[in-house]
VOMARBA-697574 format. One record per residue: residue in three letters; x, y, z of N, C-alpha, C in turn. Coordinates in steps of 0.02 Angstrom, whole numbers, plus 32768, in hexadecimal, padded with zeros to 4 digits. Layout:
<nodes>
    r  n.c1  n.c2  n.c3  ca.c1  ca.c2  ca.c3  c.c1  c.c2  c.c3
  ALA     X     Y     Z      X      Y      Z     X     Y     Z
...
</nodes>
This chain:
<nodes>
    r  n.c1  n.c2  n.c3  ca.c1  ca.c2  ca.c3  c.c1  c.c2  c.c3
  UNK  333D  A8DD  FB10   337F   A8CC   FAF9  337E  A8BA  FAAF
  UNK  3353  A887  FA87   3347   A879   FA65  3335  A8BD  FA2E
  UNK  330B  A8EF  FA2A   330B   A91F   FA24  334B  A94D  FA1D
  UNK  337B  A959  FA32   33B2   A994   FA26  33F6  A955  F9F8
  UNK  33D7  A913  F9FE   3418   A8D9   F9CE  33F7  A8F8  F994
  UNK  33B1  A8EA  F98D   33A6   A8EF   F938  338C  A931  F915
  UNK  338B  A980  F961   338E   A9BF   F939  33DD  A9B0  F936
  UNK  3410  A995  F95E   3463   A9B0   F93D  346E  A996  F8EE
  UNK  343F  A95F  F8F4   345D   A92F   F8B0  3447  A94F  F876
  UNK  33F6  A98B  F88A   33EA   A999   F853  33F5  A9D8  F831
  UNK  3421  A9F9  F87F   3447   AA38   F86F  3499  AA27  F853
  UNK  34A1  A9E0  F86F   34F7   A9CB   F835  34CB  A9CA  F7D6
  UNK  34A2  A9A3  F7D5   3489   A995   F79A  3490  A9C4  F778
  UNK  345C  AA07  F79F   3453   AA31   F773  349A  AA59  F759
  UNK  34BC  AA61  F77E   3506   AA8D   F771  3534  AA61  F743
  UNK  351C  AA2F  F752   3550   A9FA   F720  3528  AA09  F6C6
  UNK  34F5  AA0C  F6C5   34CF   AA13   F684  34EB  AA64  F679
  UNK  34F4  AAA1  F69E   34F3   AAE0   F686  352F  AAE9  F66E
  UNK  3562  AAC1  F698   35B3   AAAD   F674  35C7  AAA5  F646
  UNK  3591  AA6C  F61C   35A0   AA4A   F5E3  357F  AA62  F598
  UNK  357C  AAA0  F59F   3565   AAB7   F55F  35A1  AAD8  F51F
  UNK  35D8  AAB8  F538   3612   AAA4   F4F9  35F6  AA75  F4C5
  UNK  35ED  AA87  F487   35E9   AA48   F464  3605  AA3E  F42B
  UNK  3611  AA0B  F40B   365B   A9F0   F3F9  3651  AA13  F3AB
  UNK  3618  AA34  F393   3622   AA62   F356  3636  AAA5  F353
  UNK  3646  AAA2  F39D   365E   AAF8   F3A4  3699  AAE4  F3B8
  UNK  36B1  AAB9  F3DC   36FD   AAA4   F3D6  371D  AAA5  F389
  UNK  36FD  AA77  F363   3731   AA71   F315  3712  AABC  F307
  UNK  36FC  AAE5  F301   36FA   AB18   F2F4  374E  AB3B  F2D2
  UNK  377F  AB23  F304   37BE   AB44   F30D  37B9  AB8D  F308
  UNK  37E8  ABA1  F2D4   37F1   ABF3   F2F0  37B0  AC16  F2EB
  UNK  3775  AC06  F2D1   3753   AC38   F2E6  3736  AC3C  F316
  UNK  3723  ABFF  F34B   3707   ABF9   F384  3752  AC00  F3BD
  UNK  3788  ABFC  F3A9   37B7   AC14   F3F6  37ED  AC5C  F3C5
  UNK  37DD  AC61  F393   380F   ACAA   F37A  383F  AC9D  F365
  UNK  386D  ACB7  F32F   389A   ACA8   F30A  38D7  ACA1  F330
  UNK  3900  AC6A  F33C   393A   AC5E   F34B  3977  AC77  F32D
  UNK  39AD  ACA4  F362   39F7   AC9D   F335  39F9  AC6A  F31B
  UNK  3A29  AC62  F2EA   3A56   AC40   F2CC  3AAC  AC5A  F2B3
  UNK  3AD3  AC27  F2A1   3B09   AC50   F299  3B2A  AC6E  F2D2
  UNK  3B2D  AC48  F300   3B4A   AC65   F33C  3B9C  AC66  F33C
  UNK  3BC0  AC9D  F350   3C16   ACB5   F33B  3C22  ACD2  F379
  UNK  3C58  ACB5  F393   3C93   ACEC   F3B3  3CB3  AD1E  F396
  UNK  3CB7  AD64  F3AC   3CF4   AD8B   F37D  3D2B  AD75  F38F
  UNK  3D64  AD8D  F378   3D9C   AD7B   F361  3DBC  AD84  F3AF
  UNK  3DB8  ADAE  F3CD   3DD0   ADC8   F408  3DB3  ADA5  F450
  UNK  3D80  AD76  F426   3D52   AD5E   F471  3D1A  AD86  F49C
  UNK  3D06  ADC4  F485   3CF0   ADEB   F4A4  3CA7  ADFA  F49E
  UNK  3C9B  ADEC  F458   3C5D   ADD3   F44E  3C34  ADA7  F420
  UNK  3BF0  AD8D  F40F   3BD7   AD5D   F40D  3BAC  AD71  F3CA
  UNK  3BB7  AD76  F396   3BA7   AD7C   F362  3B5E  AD3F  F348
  UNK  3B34  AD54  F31E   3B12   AD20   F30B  3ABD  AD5F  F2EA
  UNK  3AB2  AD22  F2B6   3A87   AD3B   F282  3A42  AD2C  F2B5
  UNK  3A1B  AD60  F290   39C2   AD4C   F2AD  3997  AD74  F287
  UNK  3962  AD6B  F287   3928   AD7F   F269  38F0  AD84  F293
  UNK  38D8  ADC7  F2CD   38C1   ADC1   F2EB  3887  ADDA  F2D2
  UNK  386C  ADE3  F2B8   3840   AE1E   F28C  381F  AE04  F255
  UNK  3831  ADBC  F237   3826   ADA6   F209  3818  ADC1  F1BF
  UNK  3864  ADE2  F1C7   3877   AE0B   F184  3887  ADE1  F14B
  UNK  38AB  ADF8  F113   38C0   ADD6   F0F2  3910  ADC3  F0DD
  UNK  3933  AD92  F107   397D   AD8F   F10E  397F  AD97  F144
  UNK  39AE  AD78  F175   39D8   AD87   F1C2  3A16  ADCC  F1D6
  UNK  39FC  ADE1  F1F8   3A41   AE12   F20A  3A53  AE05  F240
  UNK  3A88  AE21  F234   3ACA   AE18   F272  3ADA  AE48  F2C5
  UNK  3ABD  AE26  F2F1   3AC2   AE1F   F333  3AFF  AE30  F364
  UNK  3B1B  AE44  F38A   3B3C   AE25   F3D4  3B32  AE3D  F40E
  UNK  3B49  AE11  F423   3B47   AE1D   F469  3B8C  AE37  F4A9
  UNK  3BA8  AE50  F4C7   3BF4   AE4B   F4CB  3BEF  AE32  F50A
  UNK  3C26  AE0B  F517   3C32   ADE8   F559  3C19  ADFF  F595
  UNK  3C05  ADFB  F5C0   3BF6   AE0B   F5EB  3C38  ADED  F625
  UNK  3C4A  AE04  F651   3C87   ADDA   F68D  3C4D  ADFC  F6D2
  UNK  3C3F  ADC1  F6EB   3C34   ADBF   F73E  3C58  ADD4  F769
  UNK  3C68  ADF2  F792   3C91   ADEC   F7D1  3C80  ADE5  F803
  UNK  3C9F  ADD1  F830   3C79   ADAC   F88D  3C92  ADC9  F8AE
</nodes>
């Protein structure tokens, strides 16, 4: 009994250590460790779609994006 408490504890251990290999200099990283974010996010005039600047490519200057509404139906 004693035996399968402390292989579980040392199979939680270990998975808990393989989890945690985030570390907090690759967080402030920002855009280059998660990718350049829109900005400048716009409705058109009509509501229809979703305008907004980005730089996905890490060019030089942002260009202009949209997306158009999408409607669900059930």
């Amino acid at each position: 009994m004693n035996k399968k408490i402390i292989l579980a504890i040392c199979i939680l251990f270990s998975i808990t250590m393989q989890s945690q290999t985030l570390k907090l200099e690759e967080i402030m990283k920002g855009n280059a460790f998660i990718g350049a974010q829109p900005e400048n996010e716009r409705w058109s005039l009509d509501g229809q779609k979703v305008y907004f600047d980005w730089n996905p490519n890490n060019e030089l200057g942002t260009s202009t994006y949209f997306l158009e509404k999408w409607i669900i139906k059930t």
